[in-house]
N, C-alpha and C positions, 0 to 999 in steps of 0.2 A: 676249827675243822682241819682235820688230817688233808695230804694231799692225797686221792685213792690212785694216784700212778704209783709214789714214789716212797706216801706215808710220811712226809717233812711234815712237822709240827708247824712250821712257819707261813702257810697259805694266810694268804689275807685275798677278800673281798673288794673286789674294784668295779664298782657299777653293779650288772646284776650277775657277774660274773665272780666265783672265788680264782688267784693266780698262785701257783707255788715259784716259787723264787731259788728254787734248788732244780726242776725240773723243766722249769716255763709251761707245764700245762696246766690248761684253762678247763674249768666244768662251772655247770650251774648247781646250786646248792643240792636241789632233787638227784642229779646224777652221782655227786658222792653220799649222800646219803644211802645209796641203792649199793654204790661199789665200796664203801668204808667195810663192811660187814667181813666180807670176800678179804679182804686185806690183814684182817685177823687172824686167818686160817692157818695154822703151821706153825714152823719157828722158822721167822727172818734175820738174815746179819745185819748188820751195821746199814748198809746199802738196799738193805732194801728184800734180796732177793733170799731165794726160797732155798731153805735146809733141808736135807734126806741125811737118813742113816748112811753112813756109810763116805759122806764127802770129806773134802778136804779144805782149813779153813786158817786162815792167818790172824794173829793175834794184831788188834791194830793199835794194843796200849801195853805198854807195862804194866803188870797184874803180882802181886805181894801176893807169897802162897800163906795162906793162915795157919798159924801155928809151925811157920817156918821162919828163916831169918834172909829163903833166898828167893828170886824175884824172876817170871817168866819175864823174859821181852818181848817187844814188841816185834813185828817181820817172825816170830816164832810159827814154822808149820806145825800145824796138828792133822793127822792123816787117820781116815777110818773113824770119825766121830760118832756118838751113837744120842739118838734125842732121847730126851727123856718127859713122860705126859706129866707125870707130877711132878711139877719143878721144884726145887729143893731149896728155899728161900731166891727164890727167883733165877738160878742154875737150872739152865735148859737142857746142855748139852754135858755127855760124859766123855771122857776122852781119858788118853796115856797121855804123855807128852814126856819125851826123852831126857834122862837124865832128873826130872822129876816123878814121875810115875801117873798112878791115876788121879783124878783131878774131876770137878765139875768147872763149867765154865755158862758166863752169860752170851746170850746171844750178841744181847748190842757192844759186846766186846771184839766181835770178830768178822770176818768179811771171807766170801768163799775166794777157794784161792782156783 
């Protein structure tokens, strides 16, 4: 079970309580069952939080451009991103990004800045 604060993969169950270990909140099963759903909604970064057209978002890996030989880094800003509903082999977001051009990117690659 997801954490529905924070979404950590890592929640484990202690008594009749689930605990995330990235977050430290506490829910009973029923209550993320109700709020997991709600957690789905959107595109979220790396951390968690919620994507809009239009934000600003930091690269938090090094990413190999395909079919190139050169390599975004990591700390890289991307400014004015734009979602996209049909993700494109799991590329959510479209963006420029300077000195390489337009690009898709995954979410759980990047963190609003």
């Amino acid at each position: 079970m997801k954490c529905p604060k924070c979404g950590s993969e890592y929640a484990y169950q202690d008594g009749s309580l689930w605990t995330c270990p990235e977050c430290a909140h506490e829910w009973n099963e029923a209550e993320g069952a109700q709020e997991n759903p709600a957690q789905d909604e959107g595109v979220r970064d790396a951390n968690g939080n919620q994507l809009a057209n239009g934000d600003s978002v930091t690269l938090i890996k090094d990413l190999k451009v395909k079919g190139s030989s050169s390599t975004v880094k990591s700390g890289t800003k991307v400014k004015n991103i734009r979602l996209v509903e049909d993700a494109v082999d799991g590329h959510n977001i479209s963006c420029k990004i300077d000195g390489i051009g337009a690009m898709y990117l995954k979410s759980e690659f990047v963190r609003k800045a």
